[in-house]
C-alpha positions as CSV (number, residue, x, y, z in Angstrom):
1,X,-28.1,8.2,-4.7
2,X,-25.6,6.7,-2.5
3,X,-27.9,6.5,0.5
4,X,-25.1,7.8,2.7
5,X,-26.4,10.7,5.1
6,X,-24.3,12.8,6.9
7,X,-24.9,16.0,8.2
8,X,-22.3,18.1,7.9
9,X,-21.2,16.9,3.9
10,X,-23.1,16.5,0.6
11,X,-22.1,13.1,-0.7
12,X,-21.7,13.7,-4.6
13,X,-21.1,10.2,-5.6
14,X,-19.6,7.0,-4.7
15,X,-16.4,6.2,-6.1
16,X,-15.2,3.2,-5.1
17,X,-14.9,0.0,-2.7
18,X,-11.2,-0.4,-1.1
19,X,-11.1,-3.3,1.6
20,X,-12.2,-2.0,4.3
21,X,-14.0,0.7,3.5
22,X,-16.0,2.5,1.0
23,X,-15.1,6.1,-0.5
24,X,-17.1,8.7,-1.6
25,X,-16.5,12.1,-3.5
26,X,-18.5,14.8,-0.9
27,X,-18.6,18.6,0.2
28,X,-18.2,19.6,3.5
29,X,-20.9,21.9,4.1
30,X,-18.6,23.5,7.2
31,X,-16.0,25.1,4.8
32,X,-17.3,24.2,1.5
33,X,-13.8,21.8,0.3
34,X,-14.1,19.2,-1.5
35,X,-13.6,15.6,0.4
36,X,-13.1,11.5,0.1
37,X,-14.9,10.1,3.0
38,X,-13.9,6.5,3.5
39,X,-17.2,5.0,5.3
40,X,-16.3,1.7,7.0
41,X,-18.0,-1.2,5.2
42,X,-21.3,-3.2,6.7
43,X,-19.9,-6.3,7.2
44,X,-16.7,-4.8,9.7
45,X,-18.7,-2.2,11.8
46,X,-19.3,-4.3,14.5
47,X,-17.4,-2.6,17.9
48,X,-14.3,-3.7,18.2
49,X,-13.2,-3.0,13.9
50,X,-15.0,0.4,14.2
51,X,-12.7,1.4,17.1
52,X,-9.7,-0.1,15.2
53,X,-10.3,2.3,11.9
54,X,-11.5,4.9,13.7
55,X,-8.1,4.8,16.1
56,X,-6.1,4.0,13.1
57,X,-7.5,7.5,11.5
58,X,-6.5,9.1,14.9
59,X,-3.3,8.1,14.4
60,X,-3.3,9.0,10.7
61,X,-4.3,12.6,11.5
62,X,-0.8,13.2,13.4
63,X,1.0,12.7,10.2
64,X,1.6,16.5,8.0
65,X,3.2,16.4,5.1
66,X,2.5,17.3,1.5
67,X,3.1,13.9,0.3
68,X,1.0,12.4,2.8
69,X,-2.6,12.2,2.5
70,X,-3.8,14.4,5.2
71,X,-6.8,13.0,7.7
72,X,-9.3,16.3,8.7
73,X,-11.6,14.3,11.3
74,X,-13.0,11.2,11.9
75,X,-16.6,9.9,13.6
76,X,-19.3,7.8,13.8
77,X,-23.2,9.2,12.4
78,X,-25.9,7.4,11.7
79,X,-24.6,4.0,12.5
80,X,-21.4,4.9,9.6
81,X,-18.3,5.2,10.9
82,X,-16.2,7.6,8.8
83,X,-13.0,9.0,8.1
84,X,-12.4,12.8,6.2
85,X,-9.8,12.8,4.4
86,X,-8.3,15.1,1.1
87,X,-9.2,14.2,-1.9
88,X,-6.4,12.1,-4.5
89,X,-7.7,12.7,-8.1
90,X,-4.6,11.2,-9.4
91,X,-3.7,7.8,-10.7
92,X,-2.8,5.1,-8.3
93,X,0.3,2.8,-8.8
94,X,-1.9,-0.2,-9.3
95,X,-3.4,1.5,-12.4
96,X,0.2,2.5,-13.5
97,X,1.3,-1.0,-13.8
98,X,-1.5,-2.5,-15.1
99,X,-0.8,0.9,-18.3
100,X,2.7,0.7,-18.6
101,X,4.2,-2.8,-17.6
102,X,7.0,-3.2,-18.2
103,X,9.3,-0.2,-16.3
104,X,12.5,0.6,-17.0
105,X,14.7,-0.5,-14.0
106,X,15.8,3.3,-13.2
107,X,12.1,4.1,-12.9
108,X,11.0,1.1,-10.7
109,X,13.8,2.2,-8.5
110,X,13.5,5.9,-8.5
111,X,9.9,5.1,-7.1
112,X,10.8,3.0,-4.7
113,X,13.3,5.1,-3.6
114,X,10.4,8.7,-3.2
115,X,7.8,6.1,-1.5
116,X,10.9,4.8,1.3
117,X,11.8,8.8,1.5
118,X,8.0,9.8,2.8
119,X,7.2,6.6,4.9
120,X,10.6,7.1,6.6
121,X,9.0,10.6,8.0
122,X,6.3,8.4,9.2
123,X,8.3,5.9,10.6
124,X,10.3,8.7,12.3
125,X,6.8,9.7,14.1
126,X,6.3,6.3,15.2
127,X,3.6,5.6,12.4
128,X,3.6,2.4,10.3
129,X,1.5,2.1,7.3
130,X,0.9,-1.7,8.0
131,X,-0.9,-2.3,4.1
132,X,1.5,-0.4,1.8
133,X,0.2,-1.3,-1.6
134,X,-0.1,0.2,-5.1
135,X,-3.6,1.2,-4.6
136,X,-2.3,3.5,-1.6
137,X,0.6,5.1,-3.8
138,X,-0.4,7.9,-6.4
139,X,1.3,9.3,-8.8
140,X,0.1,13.1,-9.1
141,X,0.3,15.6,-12.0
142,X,3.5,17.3,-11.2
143,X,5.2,14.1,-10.9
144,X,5.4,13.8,-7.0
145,X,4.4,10.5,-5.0
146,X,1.5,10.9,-2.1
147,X,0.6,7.8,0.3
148,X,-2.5,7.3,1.2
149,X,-4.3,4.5,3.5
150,X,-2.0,4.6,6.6
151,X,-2.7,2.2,10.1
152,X,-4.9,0.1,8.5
153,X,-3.1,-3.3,9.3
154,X,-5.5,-4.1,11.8
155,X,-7.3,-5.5,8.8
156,X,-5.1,-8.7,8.7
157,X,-6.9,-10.2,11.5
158,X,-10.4,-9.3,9.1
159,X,-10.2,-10.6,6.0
160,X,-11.9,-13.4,6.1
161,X,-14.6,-11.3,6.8
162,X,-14.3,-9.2,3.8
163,X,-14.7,-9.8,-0.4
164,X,-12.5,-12.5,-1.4
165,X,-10.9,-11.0,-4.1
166,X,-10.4,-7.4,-2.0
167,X,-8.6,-9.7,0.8
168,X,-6.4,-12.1,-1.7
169,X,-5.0,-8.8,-3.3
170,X,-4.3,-7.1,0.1
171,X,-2.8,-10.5,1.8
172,X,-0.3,-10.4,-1.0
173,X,1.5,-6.8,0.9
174,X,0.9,-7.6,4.9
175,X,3.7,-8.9,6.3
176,X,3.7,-12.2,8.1
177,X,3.9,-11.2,11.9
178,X,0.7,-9.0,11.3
179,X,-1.0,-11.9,11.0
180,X,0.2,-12.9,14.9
181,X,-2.5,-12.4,17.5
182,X,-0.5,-10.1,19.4
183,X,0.6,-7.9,16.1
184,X,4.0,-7.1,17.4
185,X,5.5,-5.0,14.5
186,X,7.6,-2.0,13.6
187,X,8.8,-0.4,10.7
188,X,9.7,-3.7,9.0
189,X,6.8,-4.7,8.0
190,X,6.6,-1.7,5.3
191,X,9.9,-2.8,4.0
192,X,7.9,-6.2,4.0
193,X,5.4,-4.3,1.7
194,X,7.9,-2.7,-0.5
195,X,9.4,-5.7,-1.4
196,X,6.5,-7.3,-2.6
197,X,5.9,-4.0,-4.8
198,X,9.5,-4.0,-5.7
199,X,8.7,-7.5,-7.2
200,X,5.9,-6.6,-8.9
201,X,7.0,-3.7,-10.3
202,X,10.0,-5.5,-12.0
203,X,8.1,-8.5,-13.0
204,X,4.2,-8.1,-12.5
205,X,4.2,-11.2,-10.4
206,X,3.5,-11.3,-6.1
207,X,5.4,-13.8,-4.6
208,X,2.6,-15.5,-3.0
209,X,1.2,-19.2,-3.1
210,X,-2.6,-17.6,-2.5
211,X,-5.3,-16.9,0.1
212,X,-8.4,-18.6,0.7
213,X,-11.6,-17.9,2.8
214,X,-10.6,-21.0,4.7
215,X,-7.3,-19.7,6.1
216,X,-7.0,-16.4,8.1
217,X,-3.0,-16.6,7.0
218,X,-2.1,-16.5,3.5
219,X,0.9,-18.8,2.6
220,X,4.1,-17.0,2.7
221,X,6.8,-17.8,0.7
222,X,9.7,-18.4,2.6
223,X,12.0,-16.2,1.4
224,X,12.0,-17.7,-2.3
225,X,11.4,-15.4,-5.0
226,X,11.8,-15.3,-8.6
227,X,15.0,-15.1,-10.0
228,X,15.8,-11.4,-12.2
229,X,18.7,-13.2,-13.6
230,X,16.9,-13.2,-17.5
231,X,15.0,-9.6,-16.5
232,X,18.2,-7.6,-15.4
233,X,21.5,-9.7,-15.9
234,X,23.7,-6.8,-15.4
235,X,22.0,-6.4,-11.8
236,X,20.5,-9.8,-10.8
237,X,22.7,-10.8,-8.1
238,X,22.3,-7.7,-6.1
239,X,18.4,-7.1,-6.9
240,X,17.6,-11.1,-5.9
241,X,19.5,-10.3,-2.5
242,X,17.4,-7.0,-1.9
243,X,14.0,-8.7,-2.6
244,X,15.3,-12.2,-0.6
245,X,15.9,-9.6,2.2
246,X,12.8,-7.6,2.0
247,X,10.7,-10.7,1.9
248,X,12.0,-12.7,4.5
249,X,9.4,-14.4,6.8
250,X,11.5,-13.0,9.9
251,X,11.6,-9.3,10.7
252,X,14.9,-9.5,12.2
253,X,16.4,-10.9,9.2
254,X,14.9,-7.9,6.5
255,X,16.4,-4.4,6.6
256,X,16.6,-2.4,10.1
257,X,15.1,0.7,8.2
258,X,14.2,1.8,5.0
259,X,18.0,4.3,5.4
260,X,19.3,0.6,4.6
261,X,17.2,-0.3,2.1
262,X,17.4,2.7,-0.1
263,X,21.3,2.7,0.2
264,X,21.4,-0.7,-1.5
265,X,19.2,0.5,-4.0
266,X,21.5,3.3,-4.7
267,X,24.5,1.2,-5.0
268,X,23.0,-0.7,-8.3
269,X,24.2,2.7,-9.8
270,X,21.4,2.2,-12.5
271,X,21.7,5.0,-15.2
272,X,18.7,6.7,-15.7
273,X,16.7,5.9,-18.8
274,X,14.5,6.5,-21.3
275,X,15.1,4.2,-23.6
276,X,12.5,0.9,-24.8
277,X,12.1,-1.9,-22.0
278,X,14.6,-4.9,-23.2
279,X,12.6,-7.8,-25.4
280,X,13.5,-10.5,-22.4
281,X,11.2,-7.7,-20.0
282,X,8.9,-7.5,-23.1
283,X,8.5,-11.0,-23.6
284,X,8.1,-12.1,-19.6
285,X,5.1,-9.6,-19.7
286,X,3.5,-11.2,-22.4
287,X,4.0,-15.1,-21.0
């Protein structure tokens, strides 16, 4: 049993731990639909992070789209505080990479092309996702993308206070200025995000130096990133300069919005593929 107890849902089992929060398969005893509650973990449901996620799934609710995972309600019962929200039963994006490395270049960009398309409604609403990573992206059976996990990047200022390996994994996708006091953000920081999976989707690396419990910052690169030239010579120049400007430390020097961002992307005028990655790709995954 997962010990978890509230009214209103039968928890059917747990399925899994994700930073901030712990999900669980349930039924909602009100309509009878099957749900993932994401309970907020122990160690962050002091008051001022429990107001944070439960705000953040406030926020979250507003958003309506099919490719969007929706938010039913939120709450606090029996000293958990929760979030209901549908159920993904698909792969994530992590998993994806960790089966398939290495993509062909046309796939890597056709996903991040569908991901900017439905965070741009989003951003349009006035709703950043703030910790854009593969294990928020799913990839379902009829092919289509669905986001999951939005206004969470409150979490920057927590993870110190969460598992080690959960926060080094996350720090790699938060953009710098979350990691401010004040949080002063927009939009840019999920280009931030999608630069870092842009990377690791061509190369399986995060351009990170690493995160310890002793610094509430990660270290940054600034601006340096690996070189595609060996990976994609045909497109190198133009694919270093869209990760450089994704992952620049300063906002103001990344893209203005993801309209920018995808149109470079479509200017590489990569044919669509199916054919065997290249034995440079094939041999950088094996290093």
């Amino acid at each position: 049993m997962s010990g978890l107890n509230l009214k209103n849902y039968k928890v059917i089992r747990k399925i899994c731990r994700k930073f901030c929060f712990t999900v669980y398969e349930a039924l909602n005893l009100i309509d009878e639909n099957r749900r993932f509650l994401k309970v907020l973990n122990g160690e962050l449901s002091d008051d001022k992070c429990a107001e944070k996620f439960l705000e953040g799934a406030r926020v979250a609710g507003k958003l309506d789209s099919k490719n969007i995972c929706k938010v039913y309600s939120f709450g606090k019962e029996n000293g958990h505080y929760f979030i209901d929200s549908e159920p993904i039963d698909s792969k994530s994006l992590s998993l994806h990479i960790h089966e398939e490395y290495p993509f062909h270049l046309s796939k890597v960009i056709d996903i991040l092309i569908r991901v900017s398309t439905i965070l741009r409604q989003a951003h349009l609403a006035g709703i950043i996702h703030g910790v854009l990573n593969p294990s928020s992206l799913f990839i379902v059976e009829d092919g289509q993308l669905r986001i999951d996990d939005f206004c969470h990047h409150w979490i920057a200022a927590y993870l110190p206070k969460i598992d080690e390996s959960e926060a080094t994994y996350l720090s790699y996708f938060i953009a710098p200025e979350l990691f401010s006091e004040n949080q002063v953000f927009d939009g840019r920081a999920d280009i931030y995000s999608l630069g870092v999976i842009l990377q690791q989707l061509l190369t399986d690396e995060l351009p990170l130096n690493g995160y310890g419990k002793s610094s509430a910052q990660p270290r940054h690169l600034n601006g340096s990133v690996t070189s595609l030239r060996s990976l994609y010579p045909e497109h190198s120049p133009q694919l270093d300069e869209i990760l450089k400007r994704c992952l620049n430390r300063n906002p103001e020097q990344r893209y203005f919005n993801l309209s920018e961002f995808v149109a470079d992307l479509e200017s590489l005028n990569v044919v669509s593929s199916n054919s065997e990655p290249t034995p440079e790709q094939i041999a950088y995954s094996r290093r």
